[in-house]
C-alpha positions in Angstrom: 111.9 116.7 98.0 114.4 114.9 99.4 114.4 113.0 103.3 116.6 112.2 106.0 113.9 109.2 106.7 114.9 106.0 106.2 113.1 103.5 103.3 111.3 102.0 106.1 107.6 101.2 104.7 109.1 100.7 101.0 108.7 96.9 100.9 105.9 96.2 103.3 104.0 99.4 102.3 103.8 99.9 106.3 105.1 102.0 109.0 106.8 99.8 111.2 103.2 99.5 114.0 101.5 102.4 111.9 99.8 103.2 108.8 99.7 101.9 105.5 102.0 104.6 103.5 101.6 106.5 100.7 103.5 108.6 98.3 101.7 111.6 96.9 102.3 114.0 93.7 104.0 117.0 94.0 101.2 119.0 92.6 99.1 117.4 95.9 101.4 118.3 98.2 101.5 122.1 96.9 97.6 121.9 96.7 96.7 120.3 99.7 99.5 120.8 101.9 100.8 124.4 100.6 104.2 122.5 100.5 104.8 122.2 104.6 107.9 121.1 105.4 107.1 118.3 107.9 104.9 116.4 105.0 106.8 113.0 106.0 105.0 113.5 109.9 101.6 113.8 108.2 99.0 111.4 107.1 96.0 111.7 105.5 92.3 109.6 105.4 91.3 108.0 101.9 87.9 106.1 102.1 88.3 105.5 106.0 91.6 104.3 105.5 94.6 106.5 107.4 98.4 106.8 105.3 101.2 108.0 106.3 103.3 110.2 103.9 106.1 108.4 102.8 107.3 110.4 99.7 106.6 113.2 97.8 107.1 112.6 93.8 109.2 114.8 92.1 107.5 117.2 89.8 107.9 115.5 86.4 106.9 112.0 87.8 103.6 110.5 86.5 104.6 107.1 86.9 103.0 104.6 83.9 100.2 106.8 83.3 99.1 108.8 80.7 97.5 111.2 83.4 99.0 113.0 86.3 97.7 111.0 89.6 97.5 112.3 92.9 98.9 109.6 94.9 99.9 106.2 95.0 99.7 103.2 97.5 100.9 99.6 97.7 98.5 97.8 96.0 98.2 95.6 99.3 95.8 98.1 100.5 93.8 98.5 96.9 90.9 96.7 98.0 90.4 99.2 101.1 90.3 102.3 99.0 88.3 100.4 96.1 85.4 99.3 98.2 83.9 96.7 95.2 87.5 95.5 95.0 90.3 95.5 92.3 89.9 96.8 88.8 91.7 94.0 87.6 
């Protein structure tokens, strides 16, 4: 999926006075989202925490995984959706 939005969000894993972002699989957004076309407008709640859409992967991407995720946020907001805190 490609957008005419901007990269805003990127490097401080915000929306400029909104939402942490996120970017979410492409098997997600066929699942959950029966591949709407306004995905970038829509957010979603992970452990009481609100995202906004940022991206949607393409297809093939798993990212440094051996298994296919679902999404992926800045690791800024890790400890919100991990509530006893990084794995690390």
């Amino acid at each position: 999926m490609t957008s005419d939005k901007s990269n805003t969000g990127v490097a401080t894993g915000k929306v400029p006075g909104g939402h942490p972002v996120a970017v979410i699989s492409s098997r997600y957004w066929e699942r959950r989202f029966a591949h709407a076309s306004d995905i970038l407008s829509r957010t979603f709640t992970l452990n009481g925490t609100t995202y906004s859409i940022l991206r949607v992967a393409v297809k093939e991407f798993a990212g440094e995984n051996i298994t296919w995720p679902t999404l992926w946020i800045p690791m800024a907001t890790q400890s919100q959706v991990m509530r006893s805190g990084p794995a690390f």
